[in-house]
KETOR-984457 format. One record per residue (C-alpha): residue in three letters; x, y, z. Coordinates in steps of 0.02 Angstrom, whole numbers, plus 50000, padded with zeros to 5 digits. Example, Ala and Ser with C-alpha at 12.3 -4.5 7.8 and 13.67 -1.06 7.14 Angstrom:
# KETOR-984457
ALA506154977550390 SER506844994750357 
//
This chain:
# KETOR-984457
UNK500005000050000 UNK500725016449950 UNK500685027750094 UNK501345044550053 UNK501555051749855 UNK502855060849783 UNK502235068649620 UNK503975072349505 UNK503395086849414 UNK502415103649428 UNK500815114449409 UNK499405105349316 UNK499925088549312 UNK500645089449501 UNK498825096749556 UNK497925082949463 UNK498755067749535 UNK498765076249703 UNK496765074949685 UNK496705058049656 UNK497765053049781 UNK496735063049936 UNK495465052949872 UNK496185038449910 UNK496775042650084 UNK498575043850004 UNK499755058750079 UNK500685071749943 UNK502205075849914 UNK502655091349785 UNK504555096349741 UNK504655114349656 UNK505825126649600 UNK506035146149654 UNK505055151549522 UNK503715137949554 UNK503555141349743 UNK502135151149746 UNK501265138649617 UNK499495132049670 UNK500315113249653 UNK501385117649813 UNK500005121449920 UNK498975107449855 UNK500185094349927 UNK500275091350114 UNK502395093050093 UNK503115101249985 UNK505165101749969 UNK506265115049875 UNK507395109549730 UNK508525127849705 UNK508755133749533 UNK507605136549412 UNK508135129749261 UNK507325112049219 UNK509165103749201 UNK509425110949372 UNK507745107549452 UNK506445092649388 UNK507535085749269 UNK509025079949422 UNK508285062649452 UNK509555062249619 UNK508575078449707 UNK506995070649665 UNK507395055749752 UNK508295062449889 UNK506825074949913 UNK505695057049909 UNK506865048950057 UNK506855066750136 UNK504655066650140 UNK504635051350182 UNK503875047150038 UNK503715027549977 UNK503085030749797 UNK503455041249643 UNK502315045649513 UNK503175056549361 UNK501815065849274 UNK501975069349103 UNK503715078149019 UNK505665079549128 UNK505685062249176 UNK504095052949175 UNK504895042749006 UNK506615040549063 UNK507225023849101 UNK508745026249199 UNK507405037549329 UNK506305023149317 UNK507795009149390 UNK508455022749511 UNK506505025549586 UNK506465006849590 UNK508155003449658 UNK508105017749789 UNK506495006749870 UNK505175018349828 UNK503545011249707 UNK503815018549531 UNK502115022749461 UNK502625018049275 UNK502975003049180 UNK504374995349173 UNK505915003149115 UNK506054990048994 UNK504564996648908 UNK505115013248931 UNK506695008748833 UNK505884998748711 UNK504665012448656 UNK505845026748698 UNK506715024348548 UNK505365027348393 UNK506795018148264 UNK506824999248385 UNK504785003748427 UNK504475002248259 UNK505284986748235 UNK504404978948386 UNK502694986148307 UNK502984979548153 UNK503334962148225 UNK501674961148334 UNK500864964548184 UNK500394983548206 UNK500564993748041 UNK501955006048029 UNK502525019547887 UNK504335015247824 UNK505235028747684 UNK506775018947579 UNK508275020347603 UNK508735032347461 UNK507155040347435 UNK506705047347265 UNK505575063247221 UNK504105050447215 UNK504315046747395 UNK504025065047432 UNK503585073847561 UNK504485065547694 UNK504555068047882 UNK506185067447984 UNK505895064548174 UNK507025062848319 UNK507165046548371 UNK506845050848558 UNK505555064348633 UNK504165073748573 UNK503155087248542 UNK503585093348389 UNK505435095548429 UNK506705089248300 UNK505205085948169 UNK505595093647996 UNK504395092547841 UNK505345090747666 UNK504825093347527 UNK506265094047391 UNK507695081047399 UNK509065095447385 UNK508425100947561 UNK508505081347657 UNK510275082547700 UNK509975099947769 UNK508435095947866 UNK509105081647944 UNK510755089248009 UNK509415103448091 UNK508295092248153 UNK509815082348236 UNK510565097648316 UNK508765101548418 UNK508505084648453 UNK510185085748535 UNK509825102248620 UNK508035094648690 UNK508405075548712 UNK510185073648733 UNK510155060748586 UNK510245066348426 UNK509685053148331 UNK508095055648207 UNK507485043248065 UNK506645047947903 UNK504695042847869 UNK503355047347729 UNK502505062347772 UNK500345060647769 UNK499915077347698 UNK498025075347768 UNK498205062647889 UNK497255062448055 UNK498075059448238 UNK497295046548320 UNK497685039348472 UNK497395023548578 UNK497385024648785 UNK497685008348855 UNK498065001349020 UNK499164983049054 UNK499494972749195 UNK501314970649166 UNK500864952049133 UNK499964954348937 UNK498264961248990 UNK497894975248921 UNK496294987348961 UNK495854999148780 UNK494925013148865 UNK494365022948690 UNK495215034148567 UNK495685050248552 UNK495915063448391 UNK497215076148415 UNK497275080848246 UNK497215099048293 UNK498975104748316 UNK500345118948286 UNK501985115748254 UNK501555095448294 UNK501155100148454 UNK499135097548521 UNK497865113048507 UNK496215104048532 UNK495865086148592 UNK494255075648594 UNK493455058748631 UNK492965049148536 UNK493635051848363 UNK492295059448257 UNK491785051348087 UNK492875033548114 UNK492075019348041 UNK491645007348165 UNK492774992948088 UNK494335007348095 UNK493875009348271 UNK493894991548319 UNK495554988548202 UNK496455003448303 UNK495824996548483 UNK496564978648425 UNK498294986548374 UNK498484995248502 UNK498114979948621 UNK499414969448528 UNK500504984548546 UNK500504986048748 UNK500564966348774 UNK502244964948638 UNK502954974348796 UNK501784966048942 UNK501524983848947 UNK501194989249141 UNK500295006649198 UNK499535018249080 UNK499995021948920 UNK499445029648748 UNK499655020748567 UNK499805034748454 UNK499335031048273 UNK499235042848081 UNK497585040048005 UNK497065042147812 UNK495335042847813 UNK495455042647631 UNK496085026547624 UNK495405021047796 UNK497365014347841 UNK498165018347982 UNK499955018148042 UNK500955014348214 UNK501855032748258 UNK502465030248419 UNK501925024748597 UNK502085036648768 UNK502185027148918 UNK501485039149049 UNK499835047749062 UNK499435060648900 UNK499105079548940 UNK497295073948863 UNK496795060948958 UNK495395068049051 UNK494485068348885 UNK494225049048900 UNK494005050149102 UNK492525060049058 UNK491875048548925 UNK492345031948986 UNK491865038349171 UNK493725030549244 UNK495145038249339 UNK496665034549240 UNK497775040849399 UNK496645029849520 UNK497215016449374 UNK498975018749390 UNK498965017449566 UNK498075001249586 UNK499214994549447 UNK500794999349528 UNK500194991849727 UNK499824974949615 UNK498114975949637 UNK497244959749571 UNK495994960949431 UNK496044980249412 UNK496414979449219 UNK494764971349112 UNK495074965748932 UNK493444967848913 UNK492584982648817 UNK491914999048909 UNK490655010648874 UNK490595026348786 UNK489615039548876 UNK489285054948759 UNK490845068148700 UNK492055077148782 UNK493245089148709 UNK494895096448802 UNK495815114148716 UNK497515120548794 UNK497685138248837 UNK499395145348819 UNK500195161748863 UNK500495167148710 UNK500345181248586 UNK499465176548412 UNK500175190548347 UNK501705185848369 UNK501785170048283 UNK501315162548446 UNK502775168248549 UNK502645162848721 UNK502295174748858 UNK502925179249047 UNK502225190249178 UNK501025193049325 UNK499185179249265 UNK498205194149354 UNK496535185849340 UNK496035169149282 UNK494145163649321 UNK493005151849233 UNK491255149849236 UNK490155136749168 UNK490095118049181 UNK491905114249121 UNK493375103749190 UNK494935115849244 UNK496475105949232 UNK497585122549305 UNK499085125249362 UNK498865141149414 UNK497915154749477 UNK497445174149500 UNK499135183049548 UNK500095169749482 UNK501945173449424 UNK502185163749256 UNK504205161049207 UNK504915159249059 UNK505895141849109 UNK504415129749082 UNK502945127248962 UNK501765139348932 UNK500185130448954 UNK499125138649109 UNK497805129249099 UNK496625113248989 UNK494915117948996 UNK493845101648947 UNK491925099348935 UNK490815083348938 UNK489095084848842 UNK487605069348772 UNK488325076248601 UNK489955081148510 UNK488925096248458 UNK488095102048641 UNK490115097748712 UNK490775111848573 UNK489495125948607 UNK489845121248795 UNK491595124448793 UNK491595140248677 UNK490135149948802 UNK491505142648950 UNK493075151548837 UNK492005167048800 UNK491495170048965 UNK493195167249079 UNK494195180949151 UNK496085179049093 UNK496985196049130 UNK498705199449124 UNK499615186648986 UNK498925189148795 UNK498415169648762 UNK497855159248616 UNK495895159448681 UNK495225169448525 UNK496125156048417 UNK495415142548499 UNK493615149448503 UNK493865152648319 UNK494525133048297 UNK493005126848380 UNK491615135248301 UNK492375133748125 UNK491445123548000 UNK493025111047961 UNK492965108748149 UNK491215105648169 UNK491055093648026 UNK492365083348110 UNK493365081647956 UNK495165088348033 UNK496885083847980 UNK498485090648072 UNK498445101847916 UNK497205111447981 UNK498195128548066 UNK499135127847936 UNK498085132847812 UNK496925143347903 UNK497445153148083 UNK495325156348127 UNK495795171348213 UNK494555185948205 UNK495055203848179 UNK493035209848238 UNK493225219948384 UNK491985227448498 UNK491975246748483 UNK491035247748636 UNK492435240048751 UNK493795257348756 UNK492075267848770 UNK491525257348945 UNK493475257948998 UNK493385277648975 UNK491885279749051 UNK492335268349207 UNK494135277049204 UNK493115293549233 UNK492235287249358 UNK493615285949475 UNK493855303449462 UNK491955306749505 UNK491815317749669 UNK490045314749753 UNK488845326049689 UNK489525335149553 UNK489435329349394 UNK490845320849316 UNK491995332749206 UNK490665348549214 UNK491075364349119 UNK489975381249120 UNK490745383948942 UNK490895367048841 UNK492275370148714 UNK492915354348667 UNK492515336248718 UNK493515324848843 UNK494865313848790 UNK495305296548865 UNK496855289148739 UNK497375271948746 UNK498975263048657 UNK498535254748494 UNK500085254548421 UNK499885270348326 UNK500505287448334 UNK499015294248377 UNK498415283348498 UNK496535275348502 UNK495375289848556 UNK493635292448640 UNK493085307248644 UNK491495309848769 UNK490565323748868 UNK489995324349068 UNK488405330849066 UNK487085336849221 UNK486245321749155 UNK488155308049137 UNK488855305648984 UNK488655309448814 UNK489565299248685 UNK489385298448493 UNK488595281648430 UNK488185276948633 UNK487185278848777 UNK487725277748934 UNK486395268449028 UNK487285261749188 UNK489195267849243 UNK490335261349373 UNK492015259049422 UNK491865239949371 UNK490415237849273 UNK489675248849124 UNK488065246549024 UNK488035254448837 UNK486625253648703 UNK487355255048516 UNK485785253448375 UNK484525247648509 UNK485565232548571 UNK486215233548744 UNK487815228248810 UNK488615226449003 UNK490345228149010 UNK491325222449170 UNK492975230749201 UNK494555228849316 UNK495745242949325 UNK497625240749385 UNK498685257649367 UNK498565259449160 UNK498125243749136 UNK496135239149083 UNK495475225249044 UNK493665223048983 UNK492455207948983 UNK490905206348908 UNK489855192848793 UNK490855199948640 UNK492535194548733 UNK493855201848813 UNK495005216748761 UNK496565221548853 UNK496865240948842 UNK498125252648919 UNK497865271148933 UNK499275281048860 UNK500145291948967 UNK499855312248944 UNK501775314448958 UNK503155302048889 UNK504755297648973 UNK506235301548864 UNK507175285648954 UNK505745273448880 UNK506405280048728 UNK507395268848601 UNK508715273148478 UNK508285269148293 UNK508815252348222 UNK508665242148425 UNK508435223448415 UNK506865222148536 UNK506955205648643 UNK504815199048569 UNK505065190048729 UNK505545184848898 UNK506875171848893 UNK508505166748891 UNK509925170248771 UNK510575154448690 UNK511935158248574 UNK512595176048503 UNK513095173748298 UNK513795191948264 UNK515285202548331 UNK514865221448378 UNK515535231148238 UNK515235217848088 UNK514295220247949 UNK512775213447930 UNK511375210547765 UNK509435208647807 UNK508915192147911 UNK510455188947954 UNK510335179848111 UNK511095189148276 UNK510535181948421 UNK509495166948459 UNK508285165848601 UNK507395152548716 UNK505865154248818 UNK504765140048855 UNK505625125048761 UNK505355138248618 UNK506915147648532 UNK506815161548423 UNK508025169248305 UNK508205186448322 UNK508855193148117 UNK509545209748072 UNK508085220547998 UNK509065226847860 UNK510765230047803 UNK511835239347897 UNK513255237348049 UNK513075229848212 UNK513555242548310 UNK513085235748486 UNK512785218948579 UNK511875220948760 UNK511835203348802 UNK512925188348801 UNK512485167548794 UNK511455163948949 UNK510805181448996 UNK509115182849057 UNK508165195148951 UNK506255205548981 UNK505215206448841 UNK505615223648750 UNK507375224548809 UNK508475229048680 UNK509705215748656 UNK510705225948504 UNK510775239548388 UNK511005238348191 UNK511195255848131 UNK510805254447925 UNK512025256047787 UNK511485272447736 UNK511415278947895 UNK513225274047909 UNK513655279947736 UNK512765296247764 UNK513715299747947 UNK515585295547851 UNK515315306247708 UNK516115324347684 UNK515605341947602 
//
């Protein structure tokens, strides 16, 4: 019987096990870093022990802390999450051979499927389907797919799709599999242009029984990693179904598989085939998608597994009970080709019948050293259609202040026709980003009026003249010189605004009509800062200053850090020359790096940072002053 839980990693996935295990009467045990301390996962745990640093390599990814902070809780078990270690072997044997129970399956398994090049052969030999290229492939073979041979999500994946570029691809796709594995090793594959991500949860005994608890389509994904998940796959035939169920049985007992585990698979639904792609052997970010469907707790699973509790896994078939449907939300700016993002989460609130798989809250600090999902948000409904206009009114209607995030994208995703006629391939944000450019007019009116209201003295009316010569002015940032404007009138009888009436005003919450259709607006106000809810979204707005700070000032031709992060490797020497996208720096934020290019010709005429400096978003990390500026500067009358 395990006793007391140590839960290897952090935020969302820490807080989840943790809830499972007060279920079962079983004490928790969380390890964080500094810049996780004042997490939610901490305080969910009844211990909670302190691994210094911040960096991953120096923190959750050092199997001896973790264990040493297990023998120093007291701890008899380990479960690893998802991600650092939860699929390393050598963890796995060290868990085991320090006495504590590893919640996993074996490390054998772990090694077998850990490498994608020897899973495939072990697929292919129980039988399970599984895409080969040739050797020397040929222009007919294209487009191909190189993958690293160990890890995931997306990293060390390149698309090709001329032969001249293979070689090229390959050595790139070795070099970040290096940087994010430690093993460099990738393979070559064909590459599905429309294929669908489908994937199998099982659950084995360790002794050839294996439990198939549903499937799951991911096909919804950016840069290979997972958007949108759901449960069960929409339009699969039922024979495909069964097929997938079987292979992915025969997958988990090739390895007397043991624990939980997911049998990932590339569908055609052209062709109706379906291929092996690899196998994770730990719990999947989106497995409460098939908790809510199959009505199981996968961590309750894993437990019982692991404290050889007879009879826990059925070979038998299980229900299906209506639709649920799982979306990520990440800190990070669409308009910025998705560029993740750090700071203060100042608000975060959801309403609605929804699942909120969180790892953190209001006030939250979010770093730039791990990923930057805050939250999954997942719905269960009768119907895949009732579980999609579910989870959009649950999207629309939460508070997230403070971070830009991907929310707009994945409302647009989910009320899309291609998503709603179930007919998605991992194609799909790639040929269409379903972000809308409508905004609400309505929402820097309510923030001016609400703004004026804190100015309001009792009794008089708010910004009264005897002679009215020109209207108020409330200016927020937009990005233009200008500024975006409202222009608006106190009058003995409130506010007069072109286009609006003012019907209710408050310090928090504002009621407009526009054209006969009325609108409440609820608004939170920190310094400049103001953000604005209401049933057309949100909108983030921040009121310009009336006087500007020379020191904010930058000099023409500054490199602009377009996010927190770290700085990984510096390519140019202050004073060189430089030509336009020329790489300079590159940067890494969130298992994300970014190359920052020169934007034109010109010389580098300063470099603020160096490899490993710690940079803010907006901090100028160098300065490329343009040819002609140069030329200009050295010539003579």
């Amino acid at each position: 019987m395990i006793n007391r839980l140590l839960v290897a990693n952090r935020a969302e996935i820490a807080s989840r096990v943790f809830r499972t295990a007060r279920k079962l009467g079983i004490e928790t045990v969380a390890i964080h870093s500094d810049a996780d301390a004042d997490l939610p996962f901490v305080a969910d745990a009844d211990h909670a022990v302190r691994l210094p640093g911040n960096a991953p390599t120096d923190t959750y990814l050092r199997a001896d802390l973790v264990i040493e902070a297990a023998k120093v809780a007291g701890a008899d078990a380990i479960h690893p999450g998802y991600g650092f270690l939860s699929e390393n072997a050598d963890f796995a044997r060290a868990v085991e051979a320090a006495g504590l129970v590893w919640i996993g399956p074996a490390p054998e398994s772990i090694e077998q499927m850990g490498s994608k090049i020897e899973a495939k052969k072990i697929m292919a030999s129980a039988g399970v389907p599984v895409l080969e290229a040739p050797a020397s492939p040929a222009e007919s073979d294209l487009p191909l797919l190189v993958k690293a041979s160990a890890g995931g999500g997306g990293r060390g994946m390149r698309i090709v799709r001329t032969l001249d570029a293979l070689s090229a691809e390959i050595a790139a796709a070795e070099a970040e599999a290096a940087s994010a594995f430690g093993d460099g090793t990738v393979f070559v594959e064909p590459y599905v242009e429309a294929g669908r991500h489908v994937e199998v949860q099982v659950v084995g005994d360790g002794a050839g029984n294996v439990a198939v608890f549903g499937e799951r389509d991911c096909s919804v994904q950016r840069r290979h990693q997972k958007v949108v998940e759901e449960s069960p796959a929409p339009l699969l035939p039922d024979a495909v179904r069964s097929a997938l169920h079987e292979a992915a049985r025969n997958a988990a007992a090739a390895i007397d598989y043991r624990g939980a585990g997911t049998v990932e698979f590339l569908y055609d639904a052209a062709s109706e085939r379906f291929w092996f792609l690899e196998m994770n052997t730990r719990l999947q970010v989106e497995h409460p998608v098939t908790e809510l469907v199959h009505g199981v707790d996968l961590v309750e699973l894993q437990i019982a597994v692991a404290e050889g509790v007879p009879g826990v896994v059925s070979t038998g078939s299980t229900s299906v009970n209506g639709h649920a449907i799982e979306v990520r939300l990440y800190a990070e700016d669409p308009s910025a080709d998705y560029q993740p993002q750090s700071g203060t989460l100042t608000k975060l609130e959801f309403a609605g019948d929804a699942r909120i798989d969180a790892g953190y809250t209001s006030g939250s600090e979010v770093s730039t050293f791990y990923d930057a999902m805050l939250a999954k948000v997942i719905v269960h409904a009768p119907t895949r259609e009732a579980a999609i206009r579910r989870l959009v009114s649950v999207l629309r209607t939460a508070k997230i202040h403070g971070l830009v995030t991907n929310r707009e994208q994945l409302i647009g995703i989910l009320g899309s026709d291609a998503f709603r006629s179930g007919e998605v391939t991992t194609a799909l944000l790639a040929e269409e980003s379903f972000l809308s450019s409508a905004e609400d007019p309505g929402a820097p009116v309510a923030a001016a009026v609400a703004l004026a209201e804190r100015t309001r003295r009792p009794g008089v009316p708010i910004a009264w003249r005897n002679v009215v010569n020109q209207p108020q002015r409330t200016v927020f940032e937009d990005g233009s010189e200008d500024g975006l404007t409202v222009e608006w009138y106190g009058t003995r009888d409130g506010y007069r605004i072109d286009g609006f009436e003012v019907i209710e005003a408050g310090q928090s919450r504002v009621a407009l009509e526009k054209d006969g259709l009325r609108t409440t607006y609820e608004i939170s106000i920190d310094g400049d800062h103001i953000d604005v809810d209401s049933a057309f979204g949100h909108t983030a707005l921040r009121k310009r200053p009336r006087f500007t700070d020379p020191a904010t000032q930058t000099q023409p031709g500054s490199l602009l850090a377009p996010m927190p992060g770290s700085v990984v490797d510096v390519l140019a020497e202050a004073g060189s020359d430089v030509t336009e996208g020329q790489p300079l720096l590159v940067l890494e934020a969130m298992k994300m790096q970014h190359t920052v290019t020169a934007p034109t010709d010109g010389v580098l005429t300063q470099i603020n940072v160096t490899p490993g400096t710690q940079v803010a978003a907006g901090e100028v990390l160098a300065v490329v002053e343009p040819v002609e500026t140069s030329h200009n500067e050295g010539a003579t009358s």
